[in-house]
One Martini backbone bead per residue (centre of mass of N, CA, C, O) as a GRO file, in nm:
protein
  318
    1UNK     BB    1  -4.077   4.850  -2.673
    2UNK     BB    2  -4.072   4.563  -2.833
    3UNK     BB    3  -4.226   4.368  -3.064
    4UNK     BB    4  -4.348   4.190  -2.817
    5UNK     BB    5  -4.296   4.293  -2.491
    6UNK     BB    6  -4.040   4.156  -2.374
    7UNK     BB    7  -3.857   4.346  -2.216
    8UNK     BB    8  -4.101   4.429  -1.988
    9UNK     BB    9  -4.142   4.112  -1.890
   10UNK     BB   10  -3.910   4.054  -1.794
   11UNK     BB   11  -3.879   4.347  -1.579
   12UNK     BB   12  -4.153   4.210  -1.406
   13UNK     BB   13  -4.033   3.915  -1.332
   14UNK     BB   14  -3.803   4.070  -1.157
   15UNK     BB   15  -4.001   4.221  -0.970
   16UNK     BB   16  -4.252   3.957  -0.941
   17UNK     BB   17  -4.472   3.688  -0.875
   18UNK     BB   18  -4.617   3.629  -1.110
   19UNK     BB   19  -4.782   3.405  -1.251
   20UNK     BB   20  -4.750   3.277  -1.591
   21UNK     BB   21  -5.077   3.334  -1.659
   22UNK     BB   22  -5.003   3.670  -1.608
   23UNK     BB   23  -4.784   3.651  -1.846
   24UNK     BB   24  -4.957   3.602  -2.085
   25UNK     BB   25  -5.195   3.785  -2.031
   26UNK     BB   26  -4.984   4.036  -2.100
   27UNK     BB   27  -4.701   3.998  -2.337
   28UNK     BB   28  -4.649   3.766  -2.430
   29UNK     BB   29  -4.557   3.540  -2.658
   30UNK     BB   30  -4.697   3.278  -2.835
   31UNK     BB   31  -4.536   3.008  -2.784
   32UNK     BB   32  -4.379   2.697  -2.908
   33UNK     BB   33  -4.298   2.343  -2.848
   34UNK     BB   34  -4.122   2.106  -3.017
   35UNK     BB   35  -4.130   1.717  -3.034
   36UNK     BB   36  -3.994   1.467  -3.126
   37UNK     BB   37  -4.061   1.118  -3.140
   38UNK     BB   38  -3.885   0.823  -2.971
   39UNK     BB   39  -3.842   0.608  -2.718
   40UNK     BB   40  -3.808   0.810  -2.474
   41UNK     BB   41  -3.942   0.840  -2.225
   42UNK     BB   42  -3.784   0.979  -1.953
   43UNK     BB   43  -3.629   1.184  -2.139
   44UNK     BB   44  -3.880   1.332  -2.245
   45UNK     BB   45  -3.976   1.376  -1.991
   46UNK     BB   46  -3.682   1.549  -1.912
   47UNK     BB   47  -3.785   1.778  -2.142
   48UNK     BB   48  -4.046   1.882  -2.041
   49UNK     BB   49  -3.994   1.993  -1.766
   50UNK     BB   50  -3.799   2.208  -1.867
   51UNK     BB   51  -4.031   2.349  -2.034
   52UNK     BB   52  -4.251   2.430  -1.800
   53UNK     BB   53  -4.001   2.577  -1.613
   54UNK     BB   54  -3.992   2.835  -1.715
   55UNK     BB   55  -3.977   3.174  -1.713
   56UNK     BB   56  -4.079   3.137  -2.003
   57UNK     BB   57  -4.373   3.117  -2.103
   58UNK     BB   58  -4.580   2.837  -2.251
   59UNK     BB   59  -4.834   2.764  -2.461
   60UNK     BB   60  -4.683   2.484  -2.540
   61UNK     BB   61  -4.636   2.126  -2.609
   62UNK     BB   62  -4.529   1.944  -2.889
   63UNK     BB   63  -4.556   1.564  -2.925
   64UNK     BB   64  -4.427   1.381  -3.173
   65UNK     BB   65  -4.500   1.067  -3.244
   66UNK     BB   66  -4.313   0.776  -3.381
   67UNK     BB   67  -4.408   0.512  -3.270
   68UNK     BB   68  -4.368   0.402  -3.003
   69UNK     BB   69  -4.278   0.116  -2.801
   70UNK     BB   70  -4.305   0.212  -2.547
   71UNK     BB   71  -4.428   0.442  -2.313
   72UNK     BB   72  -4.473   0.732  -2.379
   73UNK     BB   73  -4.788   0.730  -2.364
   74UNK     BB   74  -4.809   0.693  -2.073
   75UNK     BB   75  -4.649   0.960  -1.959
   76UNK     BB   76  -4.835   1.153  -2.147
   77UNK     BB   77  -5.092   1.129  -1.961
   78UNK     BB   78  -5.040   1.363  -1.752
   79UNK     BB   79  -5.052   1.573  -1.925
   80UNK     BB   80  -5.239   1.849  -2.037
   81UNK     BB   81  -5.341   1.912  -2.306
   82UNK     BB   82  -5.282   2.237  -2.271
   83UNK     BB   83  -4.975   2.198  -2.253
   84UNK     BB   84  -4.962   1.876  -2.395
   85UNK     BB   85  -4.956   1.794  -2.722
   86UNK     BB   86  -5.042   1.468  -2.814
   87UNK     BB   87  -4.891   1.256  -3.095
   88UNK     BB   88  -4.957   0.977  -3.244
   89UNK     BB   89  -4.853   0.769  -3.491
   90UNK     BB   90  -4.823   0.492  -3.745
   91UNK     BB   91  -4.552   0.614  -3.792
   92UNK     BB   92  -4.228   0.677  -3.930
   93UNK     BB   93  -4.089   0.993  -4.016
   94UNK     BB   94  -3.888   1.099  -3.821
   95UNK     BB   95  -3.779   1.438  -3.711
   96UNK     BB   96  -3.858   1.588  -3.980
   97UNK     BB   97  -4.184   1.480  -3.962
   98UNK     BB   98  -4.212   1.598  -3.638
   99UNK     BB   99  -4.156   1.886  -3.670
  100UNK     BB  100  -4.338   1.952  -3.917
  101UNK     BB  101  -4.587   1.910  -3.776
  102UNK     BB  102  -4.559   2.105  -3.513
  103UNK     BB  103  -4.526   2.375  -3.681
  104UNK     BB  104  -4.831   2.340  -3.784
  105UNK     BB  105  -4.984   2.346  -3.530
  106UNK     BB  106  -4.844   2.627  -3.424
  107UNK     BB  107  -4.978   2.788  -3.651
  108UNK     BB  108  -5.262   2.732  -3.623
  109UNK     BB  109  -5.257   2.880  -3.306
  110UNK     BB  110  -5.065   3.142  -3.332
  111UNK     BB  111  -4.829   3.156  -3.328
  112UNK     BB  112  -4.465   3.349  -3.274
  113UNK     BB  113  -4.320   3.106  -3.161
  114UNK     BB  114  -4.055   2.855  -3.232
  115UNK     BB  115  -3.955   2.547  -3.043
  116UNK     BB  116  -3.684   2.368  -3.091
  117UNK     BB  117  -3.696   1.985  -2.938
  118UNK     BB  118  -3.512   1.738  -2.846
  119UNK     BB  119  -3.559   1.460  -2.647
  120UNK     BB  120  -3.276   1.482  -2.482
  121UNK     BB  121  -3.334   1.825  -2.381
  122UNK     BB  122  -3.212   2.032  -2.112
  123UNK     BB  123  -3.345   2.345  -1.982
  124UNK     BB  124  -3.256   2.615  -1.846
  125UNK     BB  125  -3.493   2.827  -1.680
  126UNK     BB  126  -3.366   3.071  -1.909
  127UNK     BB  127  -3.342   2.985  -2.210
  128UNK     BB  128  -3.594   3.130  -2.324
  129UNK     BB  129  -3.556   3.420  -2.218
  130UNK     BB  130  -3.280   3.491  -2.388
  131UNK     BB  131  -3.406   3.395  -2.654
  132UNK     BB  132  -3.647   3.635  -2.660
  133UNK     BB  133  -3.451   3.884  -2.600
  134UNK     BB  134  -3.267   3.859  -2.866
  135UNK     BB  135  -3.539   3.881  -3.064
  136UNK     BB  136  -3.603   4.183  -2.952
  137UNK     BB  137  -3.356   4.302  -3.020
  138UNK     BB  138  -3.372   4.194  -3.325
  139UNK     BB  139  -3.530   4.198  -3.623
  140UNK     BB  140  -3.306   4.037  -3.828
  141UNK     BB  141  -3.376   3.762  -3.627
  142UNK     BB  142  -3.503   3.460  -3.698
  143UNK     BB  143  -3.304   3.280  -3.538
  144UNK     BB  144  -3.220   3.127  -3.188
  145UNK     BB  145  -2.956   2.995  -2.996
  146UNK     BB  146  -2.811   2.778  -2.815
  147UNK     BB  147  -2.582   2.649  -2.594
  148UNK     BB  148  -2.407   2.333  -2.553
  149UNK     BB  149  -2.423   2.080  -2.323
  150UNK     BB  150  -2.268   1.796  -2.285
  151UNK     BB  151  -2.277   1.479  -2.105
  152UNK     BB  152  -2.020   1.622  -1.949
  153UNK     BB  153  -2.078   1.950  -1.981
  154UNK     BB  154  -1.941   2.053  -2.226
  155UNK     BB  155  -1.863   2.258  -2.462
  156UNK     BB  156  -2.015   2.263  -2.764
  157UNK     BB  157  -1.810   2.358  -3.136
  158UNK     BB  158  -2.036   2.292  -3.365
  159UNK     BB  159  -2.035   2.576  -3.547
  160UNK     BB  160  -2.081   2.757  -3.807
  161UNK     BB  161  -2.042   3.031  -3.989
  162UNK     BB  162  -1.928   3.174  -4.271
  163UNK     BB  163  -1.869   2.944  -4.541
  164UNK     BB  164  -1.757   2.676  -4.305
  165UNK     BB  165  -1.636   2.786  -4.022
  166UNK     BB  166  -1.560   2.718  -3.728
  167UNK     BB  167  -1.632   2.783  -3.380
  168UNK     BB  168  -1.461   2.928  -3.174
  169UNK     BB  169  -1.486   2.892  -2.837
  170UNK     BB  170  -1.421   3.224  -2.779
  171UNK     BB  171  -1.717   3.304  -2.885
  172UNK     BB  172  -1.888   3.143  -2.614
  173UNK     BB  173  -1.765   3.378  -2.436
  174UNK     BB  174  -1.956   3.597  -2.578
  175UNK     BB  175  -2.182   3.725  -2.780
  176UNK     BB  176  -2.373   3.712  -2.999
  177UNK     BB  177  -2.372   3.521  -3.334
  178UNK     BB  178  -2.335   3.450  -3.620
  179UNK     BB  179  -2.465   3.185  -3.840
  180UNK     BB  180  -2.527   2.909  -4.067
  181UNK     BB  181  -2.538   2.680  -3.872
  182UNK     BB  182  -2.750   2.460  -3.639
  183UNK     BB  183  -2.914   2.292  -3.457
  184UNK     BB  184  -3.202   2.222  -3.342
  185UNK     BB  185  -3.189   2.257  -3.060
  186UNK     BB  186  -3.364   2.562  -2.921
  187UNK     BB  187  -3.417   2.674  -3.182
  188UNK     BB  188  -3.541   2.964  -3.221
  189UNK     BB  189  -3.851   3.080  -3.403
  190UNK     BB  190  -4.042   3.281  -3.630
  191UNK     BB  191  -4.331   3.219  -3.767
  192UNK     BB  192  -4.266   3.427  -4.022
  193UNK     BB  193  -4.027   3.251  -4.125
  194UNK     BB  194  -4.197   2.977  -4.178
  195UNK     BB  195  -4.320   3.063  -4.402
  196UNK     BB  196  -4.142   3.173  -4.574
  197UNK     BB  197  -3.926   2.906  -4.556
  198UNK     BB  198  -4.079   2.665  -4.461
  199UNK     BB  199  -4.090   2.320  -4.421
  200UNK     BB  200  -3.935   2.068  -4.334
  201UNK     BB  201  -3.782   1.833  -4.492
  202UNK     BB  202  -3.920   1.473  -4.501
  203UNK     BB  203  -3.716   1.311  -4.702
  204UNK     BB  204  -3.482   1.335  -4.487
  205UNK     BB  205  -3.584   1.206  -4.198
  206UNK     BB  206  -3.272   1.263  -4.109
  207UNK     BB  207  -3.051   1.474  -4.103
  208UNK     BB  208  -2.964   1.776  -4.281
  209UNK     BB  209  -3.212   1.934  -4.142
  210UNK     BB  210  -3.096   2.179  -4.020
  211UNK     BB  211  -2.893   2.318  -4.238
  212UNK     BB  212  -3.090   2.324  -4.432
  213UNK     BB  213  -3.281   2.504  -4.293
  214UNK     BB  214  -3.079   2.747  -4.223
  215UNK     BB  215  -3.043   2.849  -4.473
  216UNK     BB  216  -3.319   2.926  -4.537
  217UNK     BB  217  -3.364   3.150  -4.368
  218UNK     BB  218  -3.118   3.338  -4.421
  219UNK     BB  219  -3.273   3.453  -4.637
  220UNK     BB  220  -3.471   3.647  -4.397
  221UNK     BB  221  -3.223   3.614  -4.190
  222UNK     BB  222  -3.093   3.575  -3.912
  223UNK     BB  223  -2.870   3.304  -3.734
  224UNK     BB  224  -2.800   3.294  -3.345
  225UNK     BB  225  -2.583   3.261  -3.113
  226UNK     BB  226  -2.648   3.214  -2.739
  227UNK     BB  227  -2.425   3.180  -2.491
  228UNK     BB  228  -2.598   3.237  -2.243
  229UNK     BB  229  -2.767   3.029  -2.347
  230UNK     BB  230  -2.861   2.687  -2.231
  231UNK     BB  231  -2.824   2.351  -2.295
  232UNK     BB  232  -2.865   1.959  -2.250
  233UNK     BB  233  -2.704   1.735  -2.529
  234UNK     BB  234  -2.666   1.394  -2.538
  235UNK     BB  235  -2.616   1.459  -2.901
  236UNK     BB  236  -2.371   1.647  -3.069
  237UNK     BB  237  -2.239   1.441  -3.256
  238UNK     BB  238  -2.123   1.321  -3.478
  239UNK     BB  239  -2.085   1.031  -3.674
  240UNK     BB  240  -2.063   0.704  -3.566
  241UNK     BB  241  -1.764   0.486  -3.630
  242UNK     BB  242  -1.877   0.291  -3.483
  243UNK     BB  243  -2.096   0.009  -3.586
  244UNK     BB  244  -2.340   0.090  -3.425
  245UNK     BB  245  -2.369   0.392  -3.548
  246UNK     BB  246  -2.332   0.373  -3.883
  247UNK     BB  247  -2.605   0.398  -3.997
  248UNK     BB  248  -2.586   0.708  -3.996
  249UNK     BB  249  -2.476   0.740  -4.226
  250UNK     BB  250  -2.678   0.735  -4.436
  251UNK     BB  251  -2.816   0.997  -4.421
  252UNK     BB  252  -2.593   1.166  -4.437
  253UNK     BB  253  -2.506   1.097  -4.741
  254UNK     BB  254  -2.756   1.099  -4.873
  255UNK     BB  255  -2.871   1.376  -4.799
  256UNK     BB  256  -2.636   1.557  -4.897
  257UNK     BB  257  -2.646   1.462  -5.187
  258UNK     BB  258  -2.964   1.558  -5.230
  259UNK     BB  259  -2.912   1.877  -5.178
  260UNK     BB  260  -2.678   1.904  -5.389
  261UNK     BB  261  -2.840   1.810  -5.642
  262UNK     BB  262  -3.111   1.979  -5.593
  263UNK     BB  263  -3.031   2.270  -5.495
  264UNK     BB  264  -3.047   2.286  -5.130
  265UNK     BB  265  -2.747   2.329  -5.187
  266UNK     BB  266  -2.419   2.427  -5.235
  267UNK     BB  267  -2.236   2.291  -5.461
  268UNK     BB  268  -1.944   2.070  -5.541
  269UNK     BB  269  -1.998   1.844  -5.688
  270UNK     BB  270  -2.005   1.525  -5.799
  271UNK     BB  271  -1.682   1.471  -5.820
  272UNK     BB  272  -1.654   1.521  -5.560
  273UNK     BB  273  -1.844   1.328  -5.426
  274UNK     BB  274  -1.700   1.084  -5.549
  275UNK     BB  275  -1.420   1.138  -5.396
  276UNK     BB  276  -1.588   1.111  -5.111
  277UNK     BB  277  -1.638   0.800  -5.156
  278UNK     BB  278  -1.347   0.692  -5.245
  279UNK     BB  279  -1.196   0.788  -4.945
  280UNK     BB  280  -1.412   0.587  -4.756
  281UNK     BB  281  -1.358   0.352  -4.876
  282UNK     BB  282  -1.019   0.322  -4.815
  283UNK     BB  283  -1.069   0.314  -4.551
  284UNK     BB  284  -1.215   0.087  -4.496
  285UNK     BB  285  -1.015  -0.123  -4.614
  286UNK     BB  286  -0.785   0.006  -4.405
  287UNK     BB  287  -0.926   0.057  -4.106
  288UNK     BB  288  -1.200  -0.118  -4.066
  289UNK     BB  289  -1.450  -0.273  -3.994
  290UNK     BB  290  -1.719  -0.427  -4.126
  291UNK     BB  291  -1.700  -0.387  -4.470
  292UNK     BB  292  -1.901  -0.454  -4.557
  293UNK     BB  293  -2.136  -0.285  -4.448
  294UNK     BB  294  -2.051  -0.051  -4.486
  295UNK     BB  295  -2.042  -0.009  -4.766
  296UNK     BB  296  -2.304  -0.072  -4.840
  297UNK     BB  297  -2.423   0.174  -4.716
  298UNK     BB  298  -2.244   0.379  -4.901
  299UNK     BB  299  -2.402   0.260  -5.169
  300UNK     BB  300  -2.674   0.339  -5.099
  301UNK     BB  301  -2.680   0.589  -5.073
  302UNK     BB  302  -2.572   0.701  -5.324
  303UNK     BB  303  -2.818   0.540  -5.494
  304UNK     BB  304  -3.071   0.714  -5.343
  305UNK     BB  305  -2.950   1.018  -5.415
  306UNK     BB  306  -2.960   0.943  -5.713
  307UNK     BB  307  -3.273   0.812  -5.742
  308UNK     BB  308  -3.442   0.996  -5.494
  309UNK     BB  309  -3.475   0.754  -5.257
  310UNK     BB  310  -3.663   0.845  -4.970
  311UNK     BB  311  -3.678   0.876  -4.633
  312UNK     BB  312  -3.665   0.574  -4.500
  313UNK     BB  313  -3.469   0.333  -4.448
  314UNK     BB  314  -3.358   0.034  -4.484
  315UNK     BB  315  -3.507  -0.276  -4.284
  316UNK     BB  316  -3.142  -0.353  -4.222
  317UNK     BB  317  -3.044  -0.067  -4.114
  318UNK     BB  318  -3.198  -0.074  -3.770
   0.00000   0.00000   0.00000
């Protein structure tokens, strides 16, 4: 059997009819679902049902609500705390103070696996099955990511490399393979790798926290992106230059100059970063709509990240 006896507990679930509970107290491993939550709605709705209902059954899921000003403390009252054990915030700290709470949680009760999961996304009934095969396939693997399919069904295909290239479409459609970064969602992380590289930055309330956490992780073992493993993530694009998205610019931004002046990501130099800043103005003034508040923000971004004031962004930005 391999790390967790977790290739015999597949080889039983697929040909006998045991129930997630009597497969949980055979040999699988701990698993536990981390969701940050805002505003989720019956989108959360429809993230939890589709982890509830995993062929690899789970430990729990914890769903830490930042704040949200909807129905979602009542979606989630239906749900008994042994399964989704819900928290609810009374500020927003972002999804990456979300993410830390909820992976902190999970290692308090002793999980062995923590699977992080956006609010938008939808999880095939397989989709944890094969990401828990093959971390049990390869020990130098820390963590083990499905491949995307964005809200029109397409195979989305901004995983980077080795380097920062680029993974070309035909690589999800052959075996699993490392990659440098990879989104939050989906990714299956070991418990023991996360102790190891600790919890995600909170001061960087969201955006680049993603990328930031694989460099980390990577210093202990590979990160793998599982192209037969798949979920549903209805925003898995850039940053929108449309001005009604464009508030995200600021996160990206700002959170970008701040890892990387602080040596949390390896840095491209100052230099290059001002003049990446400069490249920008003047796209704004030459292409784009709304310049004076686009400006504000590009430069609100650069001056917090020079001076270090993180966390949520000011509240005329949201």
């Amino acid at each position: 059997m391999g790390y967790w006896g977790v290739s015999g507990l597949l080889r039983r679930y697929s040909t006998t009819n045991s129930s997630h509970l009597e497969l949980n107290r055979m040999s699988t491993p701990k698993i536990a679902a981390v969701i940050p939550a805002f505003n989720g709605g019956l989108v959360l709705d429809a993230c939890i049902t589709s982890l509830l209902g995993q062929s690899c059954p789970l430990f729990r899921v914890y769903v830490i609500d930042n704040a949200s000003a909807d129905d979602t403390a009542t979606l989630m009252a239906k749900y008994p705390s042994s399964q989704v054990r819900y928290s609810r915030l009374t500020e927003n700290i972002g999804p990456t103070g979300g993410f830390a709470k909820g992976m902190q949680a999970a290692l308090d009760d002793g999980c062995e696996l923590v699977w992080l999961m956006d609010q938008d996304s939808t999880a095939q009934e397989d989709t944890l099955q094969k990401l828990v095969a093959y971390l049990d396939s390869d020990a130098a693997v820390v963590a083990a990511a499905p491949a995307k399919l964005e809200i029109d069904g397409q195979l989305w295909v901004g995983e980077n490399l080795d380097g920062g290239i680029g993974a070309g479409k035909q690589l999800y459609e052959g075996p699993p393979f490392g990659v440098e970064s990879t989104l939050w969602s989906g990714m299956l992380v070991r418990a023991s790798a996360i102790r190891e590289a600790g919890l995600p930055l909170t001061e960087l309330f969201g955006w680049w926290c993603d990328g930031e956490y694989c460099f980390r992780l990577r210093k202990h073992g590979r990160v793998v992106l599982v192209p037969e493993s798949r979920i549903h993530h209805h925003q898995t694009g850039a940053v929108h230059l449309d001005f009604a998205g464009y508030w995200k610019h600021y996160y990206y931004q700002r959170n970008s100059m701040y890892l990387y002046l602080n040596g949390h990501l390896p840095s491209p130099g100052l230099p290059r970063m001002l003049s990446d800043i400069g490249k920008q103005i003047m796209y704004i003034l030459l292409r784009q709509d709304h310049k004076i508040q686009r400006l504000q923000i590009v430069f609100t971004a650069a001056f917090h990240a020079l001076s270090g004031r993180m966390g949520r962004g000011p509240a005329w930005l949201h």
